[in-house]
N, CA, C and O atoms as a Tripos MOL2 file, in Angstrom:
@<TRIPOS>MOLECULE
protein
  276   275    69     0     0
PROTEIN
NO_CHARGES

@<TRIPOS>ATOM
      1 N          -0.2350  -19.8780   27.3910 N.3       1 UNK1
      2 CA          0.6930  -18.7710   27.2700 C.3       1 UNK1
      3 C           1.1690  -18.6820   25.8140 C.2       1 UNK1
      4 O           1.3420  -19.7900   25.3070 O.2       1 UNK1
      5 N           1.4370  -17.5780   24.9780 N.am      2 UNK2
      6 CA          1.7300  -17.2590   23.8960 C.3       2 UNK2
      7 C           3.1870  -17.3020   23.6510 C.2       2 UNK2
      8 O           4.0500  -16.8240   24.3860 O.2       2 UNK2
      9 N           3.3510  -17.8840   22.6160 N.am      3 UNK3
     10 CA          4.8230  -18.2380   22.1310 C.3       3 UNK3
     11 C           5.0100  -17.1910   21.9120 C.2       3 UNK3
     12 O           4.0020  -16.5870   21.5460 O.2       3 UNK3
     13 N           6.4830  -16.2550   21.9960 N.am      4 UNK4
     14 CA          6.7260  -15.2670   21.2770 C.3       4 UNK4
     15 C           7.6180  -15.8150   19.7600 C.2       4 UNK4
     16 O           7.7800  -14.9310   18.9190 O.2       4 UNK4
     17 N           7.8600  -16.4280   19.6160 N.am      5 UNK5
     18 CA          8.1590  -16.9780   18.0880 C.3       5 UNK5
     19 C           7.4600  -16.8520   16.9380 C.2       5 UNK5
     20 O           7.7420  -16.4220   15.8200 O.2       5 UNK5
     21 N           5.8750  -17.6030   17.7490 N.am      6 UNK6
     22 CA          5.1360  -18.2820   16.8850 C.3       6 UNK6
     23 C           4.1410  -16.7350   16.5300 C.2       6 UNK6
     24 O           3.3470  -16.7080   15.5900 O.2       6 UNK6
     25 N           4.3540  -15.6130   17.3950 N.am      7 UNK7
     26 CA          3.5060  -14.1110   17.1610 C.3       7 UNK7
     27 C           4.0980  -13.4540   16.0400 C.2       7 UNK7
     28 O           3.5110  -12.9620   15.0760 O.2       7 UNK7
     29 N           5.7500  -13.5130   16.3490 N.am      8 UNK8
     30 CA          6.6330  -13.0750   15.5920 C.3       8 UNK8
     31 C           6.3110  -13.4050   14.3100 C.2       8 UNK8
     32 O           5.8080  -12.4450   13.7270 O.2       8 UNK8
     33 N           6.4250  -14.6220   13.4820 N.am      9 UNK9
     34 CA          6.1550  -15.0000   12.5350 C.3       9 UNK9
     35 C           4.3270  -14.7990   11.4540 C.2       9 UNK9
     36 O           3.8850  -14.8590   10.3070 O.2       9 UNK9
     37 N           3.8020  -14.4890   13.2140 N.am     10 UNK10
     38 CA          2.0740  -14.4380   12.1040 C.3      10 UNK10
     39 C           2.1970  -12.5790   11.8410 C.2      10 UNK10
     40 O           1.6170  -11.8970   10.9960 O.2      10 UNK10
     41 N           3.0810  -12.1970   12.8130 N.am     11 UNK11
     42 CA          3.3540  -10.5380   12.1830 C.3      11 UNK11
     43 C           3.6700  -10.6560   11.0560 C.2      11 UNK11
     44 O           2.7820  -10.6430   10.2040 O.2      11 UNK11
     45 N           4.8580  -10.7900   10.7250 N.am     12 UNK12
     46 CA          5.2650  -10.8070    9.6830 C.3      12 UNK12
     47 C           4.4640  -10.9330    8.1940 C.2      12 UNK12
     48 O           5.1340  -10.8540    7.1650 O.2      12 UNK12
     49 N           3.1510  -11.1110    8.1360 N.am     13 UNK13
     50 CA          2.4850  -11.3460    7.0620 C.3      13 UNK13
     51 C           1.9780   -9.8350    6.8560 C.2      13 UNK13
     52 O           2.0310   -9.2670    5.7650 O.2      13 UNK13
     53 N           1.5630   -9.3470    7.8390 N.am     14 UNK14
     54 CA          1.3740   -7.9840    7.3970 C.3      14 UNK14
     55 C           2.1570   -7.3500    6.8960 C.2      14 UNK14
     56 O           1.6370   -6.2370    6.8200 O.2      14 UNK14
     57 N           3.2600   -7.3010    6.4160 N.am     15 UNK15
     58 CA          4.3190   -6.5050    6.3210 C.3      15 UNK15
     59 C           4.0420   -6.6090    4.5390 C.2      15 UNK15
     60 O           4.3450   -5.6650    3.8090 O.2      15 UNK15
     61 N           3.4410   -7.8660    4.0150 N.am     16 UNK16
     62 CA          3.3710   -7.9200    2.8260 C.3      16 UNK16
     63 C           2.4700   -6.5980    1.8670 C.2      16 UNK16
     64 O           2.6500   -6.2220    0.7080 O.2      16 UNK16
     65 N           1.2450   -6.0290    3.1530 N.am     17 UNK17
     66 CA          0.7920   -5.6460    2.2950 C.3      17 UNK17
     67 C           1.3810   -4.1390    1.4970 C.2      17 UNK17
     68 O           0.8440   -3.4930    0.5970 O.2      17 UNK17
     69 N           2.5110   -3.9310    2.1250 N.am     18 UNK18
     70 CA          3.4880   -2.7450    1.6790 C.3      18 UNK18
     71 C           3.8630   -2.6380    0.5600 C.2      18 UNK18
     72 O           4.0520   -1.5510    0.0140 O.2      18 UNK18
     73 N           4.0890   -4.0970   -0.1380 N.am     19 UNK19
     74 CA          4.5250   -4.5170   -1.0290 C.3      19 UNK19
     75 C           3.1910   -3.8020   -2.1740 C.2      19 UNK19
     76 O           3.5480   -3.4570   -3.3010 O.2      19 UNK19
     77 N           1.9830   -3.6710   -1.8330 N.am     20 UNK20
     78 CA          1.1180   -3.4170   -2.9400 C.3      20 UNK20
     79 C           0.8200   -2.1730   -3.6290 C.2      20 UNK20
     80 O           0.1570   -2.2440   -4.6630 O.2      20 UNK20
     81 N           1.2910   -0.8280   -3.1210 N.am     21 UNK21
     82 CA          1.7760    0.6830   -3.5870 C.3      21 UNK21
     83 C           3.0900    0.1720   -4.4410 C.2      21 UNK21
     84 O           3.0400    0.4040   -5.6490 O.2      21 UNK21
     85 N           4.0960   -0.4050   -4.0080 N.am     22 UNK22
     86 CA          5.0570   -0.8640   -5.1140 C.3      22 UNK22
     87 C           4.5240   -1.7500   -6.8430 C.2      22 UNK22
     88 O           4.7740   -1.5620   -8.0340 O.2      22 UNK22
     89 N           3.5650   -2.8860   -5.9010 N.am     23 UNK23
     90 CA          3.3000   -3.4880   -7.6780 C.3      23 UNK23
     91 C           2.3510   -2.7220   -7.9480 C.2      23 UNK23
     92 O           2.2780   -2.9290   -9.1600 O.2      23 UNK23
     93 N           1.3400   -1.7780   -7.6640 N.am     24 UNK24
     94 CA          0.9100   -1.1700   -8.2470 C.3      24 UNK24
     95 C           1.1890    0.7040   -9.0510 C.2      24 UNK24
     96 O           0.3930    1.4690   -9.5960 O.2      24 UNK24
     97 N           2.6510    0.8160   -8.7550 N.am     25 UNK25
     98 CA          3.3410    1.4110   -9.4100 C.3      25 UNK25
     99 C           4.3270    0.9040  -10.4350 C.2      25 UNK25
    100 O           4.8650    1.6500  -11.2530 O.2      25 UNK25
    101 N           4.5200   -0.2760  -10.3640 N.am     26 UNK26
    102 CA          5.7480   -0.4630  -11.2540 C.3      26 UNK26
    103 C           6.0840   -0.6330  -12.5310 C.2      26 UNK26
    104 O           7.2350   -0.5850  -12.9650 O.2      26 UNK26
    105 N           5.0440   -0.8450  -13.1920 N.am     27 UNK27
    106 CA          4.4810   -1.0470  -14.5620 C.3      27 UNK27
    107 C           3.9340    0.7490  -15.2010 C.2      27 UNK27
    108 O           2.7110    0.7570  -15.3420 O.2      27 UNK27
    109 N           4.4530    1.8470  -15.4950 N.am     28 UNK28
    110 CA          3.6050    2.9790  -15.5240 C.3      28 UNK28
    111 C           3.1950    3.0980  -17.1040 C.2      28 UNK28
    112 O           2.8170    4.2220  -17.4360 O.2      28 UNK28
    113 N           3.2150    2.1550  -18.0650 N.am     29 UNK29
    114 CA          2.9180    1.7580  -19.2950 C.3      29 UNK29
    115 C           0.9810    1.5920  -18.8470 C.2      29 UNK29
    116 O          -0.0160    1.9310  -19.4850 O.2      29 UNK29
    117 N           1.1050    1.0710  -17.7870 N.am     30 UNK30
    118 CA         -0.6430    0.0420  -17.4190 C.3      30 UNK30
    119 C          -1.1140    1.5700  -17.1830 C.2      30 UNK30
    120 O          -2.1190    1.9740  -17.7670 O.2      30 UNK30
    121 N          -0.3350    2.4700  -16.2680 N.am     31 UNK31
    122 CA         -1.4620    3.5760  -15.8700 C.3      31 UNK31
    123 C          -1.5250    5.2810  -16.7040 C.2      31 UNK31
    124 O          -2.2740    6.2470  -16.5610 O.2      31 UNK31
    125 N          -0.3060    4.9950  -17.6060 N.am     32 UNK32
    126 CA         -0.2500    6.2830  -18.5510 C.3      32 UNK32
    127 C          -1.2430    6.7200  -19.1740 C.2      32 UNK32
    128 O          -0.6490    7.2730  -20.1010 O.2      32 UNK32
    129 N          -2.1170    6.8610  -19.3330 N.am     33 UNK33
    130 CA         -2.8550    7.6790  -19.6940 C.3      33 UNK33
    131 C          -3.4790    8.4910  -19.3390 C.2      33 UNK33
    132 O          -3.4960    8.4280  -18.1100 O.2      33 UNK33
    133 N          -4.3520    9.6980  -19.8670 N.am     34 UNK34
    134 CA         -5.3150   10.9880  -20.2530 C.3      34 UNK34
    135 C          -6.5800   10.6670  -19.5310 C.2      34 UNK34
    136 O          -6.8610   11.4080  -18.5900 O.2      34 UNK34
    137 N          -7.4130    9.6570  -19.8230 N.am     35 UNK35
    138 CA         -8.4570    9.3890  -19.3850 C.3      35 UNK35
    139 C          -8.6130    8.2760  -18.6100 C.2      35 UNK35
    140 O          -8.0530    7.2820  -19.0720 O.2      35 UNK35
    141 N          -9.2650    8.1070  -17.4560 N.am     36 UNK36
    142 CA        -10.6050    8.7550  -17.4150 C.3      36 UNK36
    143 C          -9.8490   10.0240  -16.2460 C.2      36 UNK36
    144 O          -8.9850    9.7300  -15.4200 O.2      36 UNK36
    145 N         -10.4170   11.4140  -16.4410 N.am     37 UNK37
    146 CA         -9.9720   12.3200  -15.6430 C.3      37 UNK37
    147 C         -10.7360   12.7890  -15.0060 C.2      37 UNK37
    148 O         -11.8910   12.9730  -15.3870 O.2      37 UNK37
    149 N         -10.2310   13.1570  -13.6920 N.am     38 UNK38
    150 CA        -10.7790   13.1890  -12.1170 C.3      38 UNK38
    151 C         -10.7420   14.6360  -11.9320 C.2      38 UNK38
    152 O          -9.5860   14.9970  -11.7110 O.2      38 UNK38
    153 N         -11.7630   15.8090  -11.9430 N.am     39 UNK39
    154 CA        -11.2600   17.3270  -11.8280 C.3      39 UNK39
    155 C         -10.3960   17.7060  -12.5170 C.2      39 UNK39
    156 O          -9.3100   18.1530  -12.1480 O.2      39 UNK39
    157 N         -10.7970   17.5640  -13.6310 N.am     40 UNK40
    158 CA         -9.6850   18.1960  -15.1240 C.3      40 UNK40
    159 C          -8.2560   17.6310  -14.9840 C.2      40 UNK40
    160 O          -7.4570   17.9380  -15.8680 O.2      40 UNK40
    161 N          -7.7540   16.6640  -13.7480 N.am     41 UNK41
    162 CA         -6.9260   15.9250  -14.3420 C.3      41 UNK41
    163 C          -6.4770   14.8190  -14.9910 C.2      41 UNK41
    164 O          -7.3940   14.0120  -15.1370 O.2      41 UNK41
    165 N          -5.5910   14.5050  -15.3750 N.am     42 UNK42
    166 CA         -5.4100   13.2320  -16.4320 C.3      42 UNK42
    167 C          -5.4570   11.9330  -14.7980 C.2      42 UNK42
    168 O          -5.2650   12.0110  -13.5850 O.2      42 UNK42
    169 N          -5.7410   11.1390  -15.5610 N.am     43 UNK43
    170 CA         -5.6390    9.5470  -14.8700 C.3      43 UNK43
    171 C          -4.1950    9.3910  -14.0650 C.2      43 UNK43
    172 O          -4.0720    9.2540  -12.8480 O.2      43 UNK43
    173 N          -2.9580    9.4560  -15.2130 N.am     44 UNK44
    174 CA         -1.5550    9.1770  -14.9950 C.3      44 UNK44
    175 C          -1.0890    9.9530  -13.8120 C.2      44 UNK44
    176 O          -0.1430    9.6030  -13.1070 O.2      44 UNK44
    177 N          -2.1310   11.5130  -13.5510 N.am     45 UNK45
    178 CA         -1.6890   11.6840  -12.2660 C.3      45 UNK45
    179 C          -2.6680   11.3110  -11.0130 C.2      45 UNK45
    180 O          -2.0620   11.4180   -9.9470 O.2      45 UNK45
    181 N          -3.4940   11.0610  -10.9250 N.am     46 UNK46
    182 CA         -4.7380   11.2000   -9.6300 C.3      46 UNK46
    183 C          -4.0070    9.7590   -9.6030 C.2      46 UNK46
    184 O          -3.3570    9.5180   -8.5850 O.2      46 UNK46
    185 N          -4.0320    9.1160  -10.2680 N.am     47 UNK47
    186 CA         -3.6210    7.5710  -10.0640 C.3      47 UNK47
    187 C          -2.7200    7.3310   -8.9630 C.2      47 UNK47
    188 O          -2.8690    6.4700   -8.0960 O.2      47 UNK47
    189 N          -1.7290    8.1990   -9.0690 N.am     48 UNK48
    190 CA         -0.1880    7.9430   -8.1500 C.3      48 UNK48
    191 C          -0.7400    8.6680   -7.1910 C.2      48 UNK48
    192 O          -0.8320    8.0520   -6.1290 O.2      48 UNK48
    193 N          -1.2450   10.0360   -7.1750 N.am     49 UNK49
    194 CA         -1.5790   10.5050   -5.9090 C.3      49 UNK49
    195 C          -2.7470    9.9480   -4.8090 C.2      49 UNK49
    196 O          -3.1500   10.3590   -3.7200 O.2      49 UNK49
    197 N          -3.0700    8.8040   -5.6690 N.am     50 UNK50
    198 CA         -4.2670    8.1600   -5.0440 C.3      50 UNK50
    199 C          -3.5260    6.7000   -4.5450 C.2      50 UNK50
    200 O          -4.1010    6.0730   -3.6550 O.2      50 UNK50
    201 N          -2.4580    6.2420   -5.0210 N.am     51 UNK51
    202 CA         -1.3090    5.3160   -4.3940 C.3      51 UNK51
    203 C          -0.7010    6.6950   -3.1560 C.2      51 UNK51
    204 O          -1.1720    6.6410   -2.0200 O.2      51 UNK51
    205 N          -0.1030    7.3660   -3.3550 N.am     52 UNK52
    206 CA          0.1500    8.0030   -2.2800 C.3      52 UNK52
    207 C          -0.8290    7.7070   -0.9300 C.2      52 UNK52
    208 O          -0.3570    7.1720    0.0730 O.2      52 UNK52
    209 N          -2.4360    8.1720   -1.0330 N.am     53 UNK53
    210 CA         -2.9990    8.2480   -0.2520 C.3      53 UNK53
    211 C          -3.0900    6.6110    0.5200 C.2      53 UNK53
    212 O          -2.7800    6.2620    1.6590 O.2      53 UNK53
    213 N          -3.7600    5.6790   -0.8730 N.am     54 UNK54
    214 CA         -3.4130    4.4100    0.1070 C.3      54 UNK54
    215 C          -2.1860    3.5430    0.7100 C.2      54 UNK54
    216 O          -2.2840    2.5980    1.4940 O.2      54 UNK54
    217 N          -0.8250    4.1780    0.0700 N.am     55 UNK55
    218 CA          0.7060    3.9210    0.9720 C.3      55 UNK55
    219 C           0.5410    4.2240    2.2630 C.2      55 UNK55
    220 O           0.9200    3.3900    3.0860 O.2      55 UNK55
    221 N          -0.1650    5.7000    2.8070 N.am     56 UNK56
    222 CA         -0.0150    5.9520    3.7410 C.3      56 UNK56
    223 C          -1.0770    5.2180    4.4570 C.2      56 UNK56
    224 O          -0.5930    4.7850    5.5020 O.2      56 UNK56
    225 N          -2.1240    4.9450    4.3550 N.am     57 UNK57
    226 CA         -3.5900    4.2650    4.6930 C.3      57 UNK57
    227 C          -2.7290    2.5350    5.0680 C.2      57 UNK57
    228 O          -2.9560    1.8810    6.0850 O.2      57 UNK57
    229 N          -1.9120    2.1870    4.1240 N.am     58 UNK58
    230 CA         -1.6100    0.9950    4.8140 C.3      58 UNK58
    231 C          -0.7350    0.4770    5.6050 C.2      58 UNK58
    232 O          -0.7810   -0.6640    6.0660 O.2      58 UNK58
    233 N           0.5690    1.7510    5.9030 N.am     59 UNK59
    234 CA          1.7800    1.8310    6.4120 C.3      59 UNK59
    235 C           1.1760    2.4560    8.3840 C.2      59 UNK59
    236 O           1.8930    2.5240    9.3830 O.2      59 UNK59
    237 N          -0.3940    2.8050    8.2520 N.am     60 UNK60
    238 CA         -0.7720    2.6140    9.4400 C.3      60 UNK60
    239 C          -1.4660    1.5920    9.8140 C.2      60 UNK60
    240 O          -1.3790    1.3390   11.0150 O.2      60 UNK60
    241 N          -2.0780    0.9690    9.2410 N.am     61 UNK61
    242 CA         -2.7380   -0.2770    9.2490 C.3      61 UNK61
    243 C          -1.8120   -1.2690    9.8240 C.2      61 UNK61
    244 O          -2.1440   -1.9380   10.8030 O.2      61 UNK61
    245 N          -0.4680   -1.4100    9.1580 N.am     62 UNK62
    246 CA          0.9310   -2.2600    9.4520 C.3      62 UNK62
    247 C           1.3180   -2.0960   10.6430 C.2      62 UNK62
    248 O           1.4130   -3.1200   11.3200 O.2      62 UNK62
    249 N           1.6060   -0.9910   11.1750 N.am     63 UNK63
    250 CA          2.1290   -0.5270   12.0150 C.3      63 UNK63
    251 C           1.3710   -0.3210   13.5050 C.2      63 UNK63
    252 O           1.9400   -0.1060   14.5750 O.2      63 UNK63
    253 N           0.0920   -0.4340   13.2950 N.am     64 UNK64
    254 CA         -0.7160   -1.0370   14.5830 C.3      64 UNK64
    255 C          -0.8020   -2.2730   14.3870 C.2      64 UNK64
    256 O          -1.1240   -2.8880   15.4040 O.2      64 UNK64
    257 N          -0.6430   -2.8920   13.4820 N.am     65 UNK65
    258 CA         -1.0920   -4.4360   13.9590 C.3      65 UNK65
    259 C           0.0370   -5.2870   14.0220 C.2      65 UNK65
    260 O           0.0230   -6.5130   14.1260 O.2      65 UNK65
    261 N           1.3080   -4.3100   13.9290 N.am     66 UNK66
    262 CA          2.7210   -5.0990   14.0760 C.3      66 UNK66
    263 C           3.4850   -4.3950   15.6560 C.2      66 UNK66
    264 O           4.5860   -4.5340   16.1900 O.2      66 UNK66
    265 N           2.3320   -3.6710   15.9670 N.am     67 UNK67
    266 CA          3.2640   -2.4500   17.0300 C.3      67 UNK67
    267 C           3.0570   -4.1160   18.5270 C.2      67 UNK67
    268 O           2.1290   -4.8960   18.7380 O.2      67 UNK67
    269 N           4.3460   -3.9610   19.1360 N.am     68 UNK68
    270 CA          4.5400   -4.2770   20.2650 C.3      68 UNK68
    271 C           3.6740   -4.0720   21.4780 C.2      68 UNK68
    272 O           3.6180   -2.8740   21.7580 O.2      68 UNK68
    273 N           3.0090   -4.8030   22.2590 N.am     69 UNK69
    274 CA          2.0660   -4.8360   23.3720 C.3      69 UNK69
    275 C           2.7900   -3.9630   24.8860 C.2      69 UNK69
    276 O           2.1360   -3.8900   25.9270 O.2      69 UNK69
@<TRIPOS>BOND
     1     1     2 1
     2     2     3 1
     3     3     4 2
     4     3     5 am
     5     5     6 1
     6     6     7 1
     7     7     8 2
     8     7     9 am
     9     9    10 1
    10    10    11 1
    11    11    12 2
    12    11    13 am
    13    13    14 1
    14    14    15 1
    15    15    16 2
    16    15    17 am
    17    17    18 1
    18    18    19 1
    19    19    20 2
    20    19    21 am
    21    21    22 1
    22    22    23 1
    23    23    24 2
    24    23    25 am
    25    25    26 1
    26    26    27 1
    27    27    28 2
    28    27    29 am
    29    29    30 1
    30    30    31 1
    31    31    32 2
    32    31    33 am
    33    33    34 1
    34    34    35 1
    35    35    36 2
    36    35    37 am
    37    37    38 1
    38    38    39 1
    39    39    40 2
    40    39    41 am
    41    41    42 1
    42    42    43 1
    43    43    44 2
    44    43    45 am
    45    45    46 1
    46    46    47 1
    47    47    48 2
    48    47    49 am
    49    49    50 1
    50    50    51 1
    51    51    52 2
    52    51    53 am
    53    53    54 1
    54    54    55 1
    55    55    56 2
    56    55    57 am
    57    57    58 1
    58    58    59 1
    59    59    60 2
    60    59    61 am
    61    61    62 1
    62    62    63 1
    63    63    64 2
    64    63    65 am
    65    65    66 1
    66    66    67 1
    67    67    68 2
    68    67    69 am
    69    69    70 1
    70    70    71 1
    71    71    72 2
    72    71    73 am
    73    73    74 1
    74    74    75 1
    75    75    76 2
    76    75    77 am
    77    77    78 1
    78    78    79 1
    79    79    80 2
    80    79    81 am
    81    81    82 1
    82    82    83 1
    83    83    84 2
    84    83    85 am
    85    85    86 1
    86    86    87 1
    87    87    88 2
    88    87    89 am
    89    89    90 1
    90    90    91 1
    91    91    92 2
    92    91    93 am
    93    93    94 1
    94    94    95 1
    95    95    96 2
    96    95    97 am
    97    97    98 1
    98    98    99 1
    99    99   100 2
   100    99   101 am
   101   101   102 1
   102   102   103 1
   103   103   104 2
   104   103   105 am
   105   105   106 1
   106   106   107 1
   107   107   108 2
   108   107   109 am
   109   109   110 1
   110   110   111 1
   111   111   112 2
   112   111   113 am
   113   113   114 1
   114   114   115 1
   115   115   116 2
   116   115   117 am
   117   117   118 1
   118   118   119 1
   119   119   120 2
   120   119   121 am
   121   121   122 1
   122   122   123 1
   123   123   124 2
   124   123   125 am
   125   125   126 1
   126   126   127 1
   127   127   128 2
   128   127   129 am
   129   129   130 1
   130   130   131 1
   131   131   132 2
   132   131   133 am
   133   133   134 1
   134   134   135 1
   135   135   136 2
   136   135   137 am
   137   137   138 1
   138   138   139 1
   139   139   140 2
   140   139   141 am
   141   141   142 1
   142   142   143 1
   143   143   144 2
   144   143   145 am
   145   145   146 1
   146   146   147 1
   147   147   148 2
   148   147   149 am
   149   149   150 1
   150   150   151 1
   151   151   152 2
   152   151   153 am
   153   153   154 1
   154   154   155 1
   155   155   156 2
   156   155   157 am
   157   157   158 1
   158   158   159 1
   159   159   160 2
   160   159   161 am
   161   161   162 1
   162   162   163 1
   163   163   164 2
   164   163   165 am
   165   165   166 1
   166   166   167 1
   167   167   168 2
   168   167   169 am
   169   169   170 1
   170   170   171 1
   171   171   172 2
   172   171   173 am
   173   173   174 1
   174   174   175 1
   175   175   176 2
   176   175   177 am
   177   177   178 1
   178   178   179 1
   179   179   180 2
   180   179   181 am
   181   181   182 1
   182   182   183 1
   183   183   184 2
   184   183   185 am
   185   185   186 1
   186   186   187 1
   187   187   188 2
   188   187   189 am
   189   189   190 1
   190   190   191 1
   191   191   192 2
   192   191   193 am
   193   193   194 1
   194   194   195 1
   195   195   196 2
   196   195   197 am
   197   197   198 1
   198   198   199 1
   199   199   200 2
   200   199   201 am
   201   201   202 1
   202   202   203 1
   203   203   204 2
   204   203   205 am
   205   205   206 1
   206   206   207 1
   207   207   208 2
   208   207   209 am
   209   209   210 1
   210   210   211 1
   211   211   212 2
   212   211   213 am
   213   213   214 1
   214   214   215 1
   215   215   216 2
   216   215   217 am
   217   217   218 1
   218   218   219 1
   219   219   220 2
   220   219   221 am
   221   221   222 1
   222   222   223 1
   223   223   224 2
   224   223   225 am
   225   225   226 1
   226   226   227 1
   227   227   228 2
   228   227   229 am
   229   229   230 1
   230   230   231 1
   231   231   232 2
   232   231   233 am
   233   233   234 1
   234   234   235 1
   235   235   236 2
   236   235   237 am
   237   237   238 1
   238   238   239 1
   239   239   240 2
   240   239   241 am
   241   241   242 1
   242   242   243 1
   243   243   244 2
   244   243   245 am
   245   245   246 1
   246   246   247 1
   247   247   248 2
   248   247   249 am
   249   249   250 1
   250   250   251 1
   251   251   252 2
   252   251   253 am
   253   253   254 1
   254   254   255 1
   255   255   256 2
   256   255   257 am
   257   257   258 1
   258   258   259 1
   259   259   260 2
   260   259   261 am
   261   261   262 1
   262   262   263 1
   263   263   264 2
   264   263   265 am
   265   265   266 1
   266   266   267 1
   267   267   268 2
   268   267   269 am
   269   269   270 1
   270   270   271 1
   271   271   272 2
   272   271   273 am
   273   273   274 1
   274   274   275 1
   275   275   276 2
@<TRIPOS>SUBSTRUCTURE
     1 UNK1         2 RESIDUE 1 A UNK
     2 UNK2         6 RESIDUE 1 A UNK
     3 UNK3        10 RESIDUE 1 A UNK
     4 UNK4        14 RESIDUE 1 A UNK
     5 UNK5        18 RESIDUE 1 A UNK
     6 UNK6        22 RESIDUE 1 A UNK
     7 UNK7        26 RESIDUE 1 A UNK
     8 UNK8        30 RESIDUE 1 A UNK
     9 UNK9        34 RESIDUE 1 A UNK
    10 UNK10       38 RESIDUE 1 A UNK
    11 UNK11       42 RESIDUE 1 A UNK
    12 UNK12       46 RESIDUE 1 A UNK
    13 UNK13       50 RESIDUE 1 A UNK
    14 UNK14       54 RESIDUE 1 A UNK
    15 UNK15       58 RESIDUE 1 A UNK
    16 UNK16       62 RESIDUE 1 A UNK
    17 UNK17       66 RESIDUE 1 A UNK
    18 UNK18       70 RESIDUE 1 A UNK
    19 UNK19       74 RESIDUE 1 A UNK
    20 UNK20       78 RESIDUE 1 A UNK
    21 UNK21       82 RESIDUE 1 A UNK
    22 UNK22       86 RESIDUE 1 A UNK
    23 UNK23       90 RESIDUE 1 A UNK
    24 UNK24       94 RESIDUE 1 A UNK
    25 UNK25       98 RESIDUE 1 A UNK
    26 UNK26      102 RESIDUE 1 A UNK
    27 UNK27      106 RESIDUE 1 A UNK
    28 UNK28      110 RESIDUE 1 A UNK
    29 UNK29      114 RESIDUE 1 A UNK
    30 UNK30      118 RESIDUE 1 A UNK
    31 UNK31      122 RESIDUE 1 A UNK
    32 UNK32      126 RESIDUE 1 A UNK
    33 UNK33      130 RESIDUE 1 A UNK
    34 UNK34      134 RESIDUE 1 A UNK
    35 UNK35      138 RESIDUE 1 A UNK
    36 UNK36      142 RESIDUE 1 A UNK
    37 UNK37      146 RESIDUE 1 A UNK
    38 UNK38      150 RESIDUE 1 A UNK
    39 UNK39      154 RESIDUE 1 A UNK
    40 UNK40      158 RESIDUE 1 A UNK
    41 UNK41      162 RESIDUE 1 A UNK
    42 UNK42      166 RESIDUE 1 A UNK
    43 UNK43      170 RESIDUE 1 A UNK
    44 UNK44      174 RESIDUE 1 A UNK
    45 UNK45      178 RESIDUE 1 A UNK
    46 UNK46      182 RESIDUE 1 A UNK
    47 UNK47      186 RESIDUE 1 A UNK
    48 UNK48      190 RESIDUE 1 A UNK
    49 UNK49      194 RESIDUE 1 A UNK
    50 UNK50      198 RESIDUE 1 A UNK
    51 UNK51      202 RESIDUE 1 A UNK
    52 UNK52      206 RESIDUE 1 A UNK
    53 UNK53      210 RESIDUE 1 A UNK
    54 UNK54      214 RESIDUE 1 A UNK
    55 UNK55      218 RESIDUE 1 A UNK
    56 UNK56      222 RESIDUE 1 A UNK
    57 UNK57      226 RESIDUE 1 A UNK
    58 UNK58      230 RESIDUE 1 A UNK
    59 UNK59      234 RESIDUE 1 A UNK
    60 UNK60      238 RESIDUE 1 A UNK
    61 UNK61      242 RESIDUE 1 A UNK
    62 UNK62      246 RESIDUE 1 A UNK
    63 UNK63      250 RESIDUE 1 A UNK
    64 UNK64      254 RESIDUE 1 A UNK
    65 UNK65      258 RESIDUE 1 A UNK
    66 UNK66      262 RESIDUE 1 A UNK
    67 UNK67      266 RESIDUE 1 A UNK
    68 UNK68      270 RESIDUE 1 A UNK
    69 UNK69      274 RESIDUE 1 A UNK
């Protein structure tokens, strides 16, 4: 039979990977620039909108594998 403690706690690791749309925004010195550009736009933006896309890509990922049985 499954501890509910011991589930509780191996959840909890997923929760980290939320954390990685944050460090990979937080520094915007690393992603400012012009090039290389994606459909005539600069880097500094496709960059964030491409963190957008994988925030949301991992905030479902989290959320099924933390969702309650």
């Amino acid at each position: 039979m499954p501890n509910p403690s011991t589930e509780k706690k191996a959840g909890r690791g997923w929760y980290l990977l939320l954390i990685l749309p944050f460090l990979a925004m937080l520094w915007p010195a690393s992603y400012s620039t012009a090039e290389p550009t994606l459909i005539g736009m600069p880097f500094f933006y496709w960059y964030q909108m491409l963190w957008v896309i994988i925030s949301a890509l991992l905030t479902v990922v989290v959320y099924f594998a933390t969702k309650r049985k």
